[in-house]
PyMOL commands that place a pseudoatom at each C-alpha (Angstrom):
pseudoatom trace, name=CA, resn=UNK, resi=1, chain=A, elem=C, hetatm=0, pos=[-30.964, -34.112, 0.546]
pseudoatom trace, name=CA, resn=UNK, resi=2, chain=A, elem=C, hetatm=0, pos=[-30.386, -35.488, 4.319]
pseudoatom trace, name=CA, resn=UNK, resi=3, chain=A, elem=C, hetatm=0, pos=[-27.253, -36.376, 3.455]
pseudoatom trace, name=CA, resn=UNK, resi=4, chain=A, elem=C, hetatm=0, pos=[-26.118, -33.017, 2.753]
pseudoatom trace, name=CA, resn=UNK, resi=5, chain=A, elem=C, hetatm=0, pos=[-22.554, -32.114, 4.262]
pseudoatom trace, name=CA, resn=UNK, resi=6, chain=A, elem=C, hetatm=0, pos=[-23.994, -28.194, 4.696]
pseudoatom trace, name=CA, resn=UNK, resi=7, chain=A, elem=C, hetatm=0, pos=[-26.911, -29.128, 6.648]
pseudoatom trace, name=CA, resn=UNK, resi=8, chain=A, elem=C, hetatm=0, pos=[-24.727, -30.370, 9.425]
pseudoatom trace, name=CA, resn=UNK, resi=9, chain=A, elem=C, hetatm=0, pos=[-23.226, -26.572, 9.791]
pseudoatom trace, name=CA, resn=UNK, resi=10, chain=A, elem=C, hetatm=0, pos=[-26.936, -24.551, 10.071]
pseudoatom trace, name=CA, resn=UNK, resi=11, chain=A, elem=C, hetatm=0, pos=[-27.121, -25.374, 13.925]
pseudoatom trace, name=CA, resn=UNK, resi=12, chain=A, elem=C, hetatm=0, pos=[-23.853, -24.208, 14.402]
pseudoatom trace, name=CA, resn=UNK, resi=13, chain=A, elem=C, hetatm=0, pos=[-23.270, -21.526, 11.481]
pseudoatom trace, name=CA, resn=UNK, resi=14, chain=A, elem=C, hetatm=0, pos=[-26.996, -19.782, 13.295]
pseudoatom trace, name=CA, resn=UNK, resi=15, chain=A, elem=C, hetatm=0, pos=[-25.895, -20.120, 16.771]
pseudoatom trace, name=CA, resn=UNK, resi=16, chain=A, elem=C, hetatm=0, pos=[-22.324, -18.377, 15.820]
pseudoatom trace, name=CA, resn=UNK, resi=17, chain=A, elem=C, hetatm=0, pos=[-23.911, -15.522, 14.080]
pseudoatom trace, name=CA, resn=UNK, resi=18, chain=A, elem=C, hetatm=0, pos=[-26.479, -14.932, 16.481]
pseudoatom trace, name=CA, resn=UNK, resi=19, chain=A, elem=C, hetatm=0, pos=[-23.593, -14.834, 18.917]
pseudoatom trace, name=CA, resn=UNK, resi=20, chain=A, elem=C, hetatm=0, pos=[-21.904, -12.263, 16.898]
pseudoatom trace, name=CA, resn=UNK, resi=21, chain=A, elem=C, hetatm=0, pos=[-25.042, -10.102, 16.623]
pseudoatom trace, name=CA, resn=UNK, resi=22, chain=A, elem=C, hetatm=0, pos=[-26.045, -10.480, 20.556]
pseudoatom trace, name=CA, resn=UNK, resi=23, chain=A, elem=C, hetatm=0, pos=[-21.527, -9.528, 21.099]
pseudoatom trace, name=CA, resn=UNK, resi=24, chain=A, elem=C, hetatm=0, pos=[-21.520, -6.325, 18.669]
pseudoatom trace, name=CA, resn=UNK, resi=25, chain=A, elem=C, hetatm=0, pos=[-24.476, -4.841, 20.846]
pseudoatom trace, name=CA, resn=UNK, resi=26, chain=A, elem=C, hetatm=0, pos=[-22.754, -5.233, 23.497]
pseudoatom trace, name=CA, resn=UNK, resi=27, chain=A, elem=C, hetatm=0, pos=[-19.222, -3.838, 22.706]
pseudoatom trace, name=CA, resn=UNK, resi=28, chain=A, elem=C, hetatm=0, pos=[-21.532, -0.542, 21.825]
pseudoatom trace, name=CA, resn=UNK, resi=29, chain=A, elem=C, hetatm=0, pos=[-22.945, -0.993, 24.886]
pseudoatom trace, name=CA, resn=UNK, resi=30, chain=A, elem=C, hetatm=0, pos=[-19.500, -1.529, 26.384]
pseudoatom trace, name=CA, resn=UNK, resi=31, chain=A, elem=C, hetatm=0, pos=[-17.666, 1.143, 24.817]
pseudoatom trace, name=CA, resn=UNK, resi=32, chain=A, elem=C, hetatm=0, pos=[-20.278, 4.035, 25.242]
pseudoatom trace, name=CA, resn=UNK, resi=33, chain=A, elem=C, hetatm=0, pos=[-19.737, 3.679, 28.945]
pseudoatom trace, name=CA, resn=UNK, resi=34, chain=A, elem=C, hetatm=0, pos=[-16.172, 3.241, 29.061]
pseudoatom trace, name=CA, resn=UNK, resi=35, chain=A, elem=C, hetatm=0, pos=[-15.041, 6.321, 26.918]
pseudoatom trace, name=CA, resn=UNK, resi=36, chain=A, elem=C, hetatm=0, pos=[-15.054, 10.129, 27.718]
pseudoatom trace, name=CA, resn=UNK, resi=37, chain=A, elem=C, hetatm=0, pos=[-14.647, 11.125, 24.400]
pseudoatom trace, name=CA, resn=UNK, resi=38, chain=A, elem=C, hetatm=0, pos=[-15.880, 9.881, 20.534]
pseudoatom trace, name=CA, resn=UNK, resi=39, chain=A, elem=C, hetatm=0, pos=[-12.507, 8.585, 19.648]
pseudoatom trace, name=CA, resn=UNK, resi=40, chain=A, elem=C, hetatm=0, pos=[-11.965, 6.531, 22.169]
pseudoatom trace, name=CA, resn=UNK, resi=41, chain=A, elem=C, hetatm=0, pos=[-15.396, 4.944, 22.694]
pseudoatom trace, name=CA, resn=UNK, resi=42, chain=A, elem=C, hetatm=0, pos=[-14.981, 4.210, 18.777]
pseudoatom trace, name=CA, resn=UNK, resi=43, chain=A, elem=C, hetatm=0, pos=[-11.702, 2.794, 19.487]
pseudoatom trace, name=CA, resn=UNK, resi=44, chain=A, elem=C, hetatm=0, pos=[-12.569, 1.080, 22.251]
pseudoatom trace, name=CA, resn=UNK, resi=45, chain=A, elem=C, hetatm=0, pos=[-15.749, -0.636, 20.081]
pseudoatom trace, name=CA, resn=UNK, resi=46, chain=A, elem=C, hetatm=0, pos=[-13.278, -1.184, 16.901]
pseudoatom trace, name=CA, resn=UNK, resi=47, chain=A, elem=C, hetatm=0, pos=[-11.190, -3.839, 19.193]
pseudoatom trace, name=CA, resn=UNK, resi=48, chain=A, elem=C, hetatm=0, pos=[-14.443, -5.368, 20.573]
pseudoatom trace, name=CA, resn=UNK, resi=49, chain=A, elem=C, hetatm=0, pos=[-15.804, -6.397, 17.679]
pseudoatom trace, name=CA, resn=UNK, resi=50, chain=A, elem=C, hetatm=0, pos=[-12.684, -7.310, 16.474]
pseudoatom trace, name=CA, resn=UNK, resi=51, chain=A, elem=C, hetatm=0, pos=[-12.190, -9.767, 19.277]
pseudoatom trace, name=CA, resn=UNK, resi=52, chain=A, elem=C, hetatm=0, pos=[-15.852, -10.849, 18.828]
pseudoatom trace, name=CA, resn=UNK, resi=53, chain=A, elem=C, hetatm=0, pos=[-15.119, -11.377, 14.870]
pseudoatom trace, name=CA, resn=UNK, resi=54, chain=A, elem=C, hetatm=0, pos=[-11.786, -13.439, 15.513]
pseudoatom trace, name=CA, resn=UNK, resi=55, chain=A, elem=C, hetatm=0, pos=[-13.356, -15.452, 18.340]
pseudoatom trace, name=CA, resn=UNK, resi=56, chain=A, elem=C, hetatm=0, pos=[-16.364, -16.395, 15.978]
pseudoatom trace, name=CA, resn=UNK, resi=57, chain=A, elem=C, hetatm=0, pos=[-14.405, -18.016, 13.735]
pseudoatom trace, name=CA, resn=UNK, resi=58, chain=A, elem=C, hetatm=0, pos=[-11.863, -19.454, 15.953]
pseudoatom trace, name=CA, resn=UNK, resi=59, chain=A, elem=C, hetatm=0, pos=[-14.837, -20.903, 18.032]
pseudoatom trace, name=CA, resn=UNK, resi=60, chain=A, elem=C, hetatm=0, pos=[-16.757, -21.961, 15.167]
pseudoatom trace, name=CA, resn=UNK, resi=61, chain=A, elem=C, hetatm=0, pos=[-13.335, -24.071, 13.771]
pseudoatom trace, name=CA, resn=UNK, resi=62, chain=A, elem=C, hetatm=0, pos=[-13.178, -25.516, 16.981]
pseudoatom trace, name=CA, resn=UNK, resi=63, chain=A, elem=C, hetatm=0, pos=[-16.512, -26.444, 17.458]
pseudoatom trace, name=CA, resn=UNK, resi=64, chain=A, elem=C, hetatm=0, pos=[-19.078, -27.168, 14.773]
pseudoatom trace, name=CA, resn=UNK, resi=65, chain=A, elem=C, hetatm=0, pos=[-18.001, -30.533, 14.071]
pseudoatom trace, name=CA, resn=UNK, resi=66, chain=A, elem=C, hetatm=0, pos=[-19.353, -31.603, 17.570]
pseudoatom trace, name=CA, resn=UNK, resi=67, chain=A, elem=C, hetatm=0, pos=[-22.381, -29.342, 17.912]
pseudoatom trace, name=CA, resn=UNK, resi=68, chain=A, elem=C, hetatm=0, pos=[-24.824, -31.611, 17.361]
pseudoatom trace, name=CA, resn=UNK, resi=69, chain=A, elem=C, hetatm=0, pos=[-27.647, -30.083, 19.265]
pseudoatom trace, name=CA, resn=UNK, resi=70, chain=A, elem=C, hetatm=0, pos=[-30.624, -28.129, 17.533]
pseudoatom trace, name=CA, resn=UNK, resi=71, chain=A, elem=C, hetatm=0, pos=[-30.175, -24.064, 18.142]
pseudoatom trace, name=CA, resn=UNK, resi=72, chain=A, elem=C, hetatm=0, pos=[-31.788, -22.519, 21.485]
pseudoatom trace, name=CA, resn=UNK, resi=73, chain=A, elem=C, hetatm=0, pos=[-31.232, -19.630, 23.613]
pseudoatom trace, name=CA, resn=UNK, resi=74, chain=A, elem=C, hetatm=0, pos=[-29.227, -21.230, 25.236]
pseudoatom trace, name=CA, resn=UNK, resi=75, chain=A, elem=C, hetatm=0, pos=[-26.857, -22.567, 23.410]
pseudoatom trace, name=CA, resn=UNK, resi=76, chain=A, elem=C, hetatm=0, pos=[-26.648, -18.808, 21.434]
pseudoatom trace, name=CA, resn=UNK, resi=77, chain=A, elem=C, hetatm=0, pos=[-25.713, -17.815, 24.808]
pseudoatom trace, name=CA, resn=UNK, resi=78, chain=A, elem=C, hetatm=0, pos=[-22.874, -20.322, 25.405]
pseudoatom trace, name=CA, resn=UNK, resi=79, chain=A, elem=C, hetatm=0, pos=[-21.496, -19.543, 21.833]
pseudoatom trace, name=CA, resn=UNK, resi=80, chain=A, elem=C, hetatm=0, pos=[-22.046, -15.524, 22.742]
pseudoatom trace, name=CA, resn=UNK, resi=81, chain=A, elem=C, hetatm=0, pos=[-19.561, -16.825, 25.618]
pseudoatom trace, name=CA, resn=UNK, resi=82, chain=A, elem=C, hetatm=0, pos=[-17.397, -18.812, 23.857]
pseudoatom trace, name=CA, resn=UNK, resi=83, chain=A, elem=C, hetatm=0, pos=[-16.722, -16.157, 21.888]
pseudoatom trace, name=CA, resn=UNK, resi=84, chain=A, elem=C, hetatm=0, pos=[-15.654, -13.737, 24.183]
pseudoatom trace, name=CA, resn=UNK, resi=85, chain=A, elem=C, hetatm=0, pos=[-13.776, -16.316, 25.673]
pseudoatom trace, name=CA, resn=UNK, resi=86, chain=A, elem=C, hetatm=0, pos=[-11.645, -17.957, 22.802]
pseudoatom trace, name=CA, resn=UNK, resi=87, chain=A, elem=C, hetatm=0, pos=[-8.081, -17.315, 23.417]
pseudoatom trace, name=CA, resn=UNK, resi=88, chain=A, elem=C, hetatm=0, pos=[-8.807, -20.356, 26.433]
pseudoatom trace, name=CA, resn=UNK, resi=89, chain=A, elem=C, hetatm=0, pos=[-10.303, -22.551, 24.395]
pseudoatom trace, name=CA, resn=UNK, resi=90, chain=A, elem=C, hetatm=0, pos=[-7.669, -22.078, 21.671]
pseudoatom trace, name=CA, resn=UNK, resi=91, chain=A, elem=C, hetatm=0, pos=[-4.684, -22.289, 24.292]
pseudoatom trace, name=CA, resn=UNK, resi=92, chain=A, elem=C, hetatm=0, pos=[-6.328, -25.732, 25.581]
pseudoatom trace, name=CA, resn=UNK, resi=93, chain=A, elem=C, hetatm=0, pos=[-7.004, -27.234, 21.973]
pseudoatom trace, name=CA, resn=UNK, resi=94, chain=A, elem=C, hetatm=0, pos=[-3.252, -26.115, 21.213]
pseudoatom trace, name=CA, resn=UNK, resi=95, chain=A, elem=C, hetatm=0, pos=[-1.693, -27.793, 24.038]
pseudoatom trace, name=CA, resn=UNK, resi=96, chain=A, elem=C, hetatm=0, pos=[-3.700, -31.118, 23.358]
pseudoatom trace, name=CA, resn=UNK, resi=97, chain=A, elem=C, hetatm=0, pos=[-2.186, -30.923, 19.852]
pseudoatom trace, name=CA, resn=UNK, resi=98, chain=A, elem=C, hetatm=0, pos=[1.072, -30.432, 20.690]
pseudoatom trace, name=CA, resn=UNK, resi=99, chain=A, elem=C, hetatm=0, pos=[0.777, -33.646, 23.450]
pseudoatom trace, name=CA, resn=UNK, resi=100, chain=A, elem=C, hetatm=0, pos=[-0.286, -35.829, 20.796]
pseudoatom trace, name=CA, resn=UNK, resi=101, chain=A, elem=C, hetatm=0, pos=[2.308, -34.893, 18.095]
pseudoatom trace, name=CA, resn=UNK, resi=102, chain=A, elem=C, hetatm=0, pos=[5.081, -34.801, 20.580]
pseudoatom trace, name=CA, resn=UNK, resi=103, chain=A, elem=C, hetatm=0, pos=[6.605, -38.316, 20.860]
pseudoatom trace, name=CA, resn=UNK, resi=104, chain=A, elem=C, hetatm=0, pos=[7.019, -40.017, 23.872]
pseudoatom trace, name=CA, resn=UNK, resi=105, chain=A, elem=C, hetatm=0, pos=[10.474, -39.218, 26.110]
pseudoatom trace, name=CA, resn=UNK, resi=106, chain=A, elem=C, hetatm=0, pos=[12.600, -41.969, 26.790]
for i in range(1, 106): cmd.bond("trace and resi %d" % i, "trace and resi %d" % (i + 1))
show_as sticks, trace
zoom trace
């Protein structure tokens, strides 16, 4: 049972949804000040969570293979981050790629 593949992913799979709980309440929060009207405090919390849905899983590809550490609050508050924040940690993971497959200039 230890040597379960799946139980390497709870840490990570909890701290990501957490995240994701913690982000939607705050794109409501977000959008109901931003807006004047419904429609564009609904439109305004659509894109949020959005963002906050593509930057889970982008951040949880990235990362669950090296989080190693047992869930706390945090490390649900550096994923909440990381979410908001994944088009940087994309970009940076994307450009170490491309240095490694790129062969060497003569």
């Amino acid at each position: 049972m230890n040597d379960d593949p799946l139980l390497k992913l709870i840490s990570p799979l909890a701290g990501v949804v957490l995240a994701v709980v913690l982000s939607v309440m705050v794109s409501a929060t977000i959008a109901g000040r931003i807006g004047d009207d419904y429609e564009t405090r609904a439109w305004i919390y659509t894109i949020a969570v959005l963002w906050v849905l593509i930057g889970a899983v982008v951040m949880f590809m990235l990362a669950h293979r090296g989080e190693t550490r047992t869930l706390s609050v945090g490390r649900v508050l550096l994923w909440t981050a990381s979410i908001w924040l994944w088009p940087v940690f994309a970009l940076r993971t994307w450009q170490r790629r491309s240095r490694r497959s790129d062969p060497p200039r003569d």
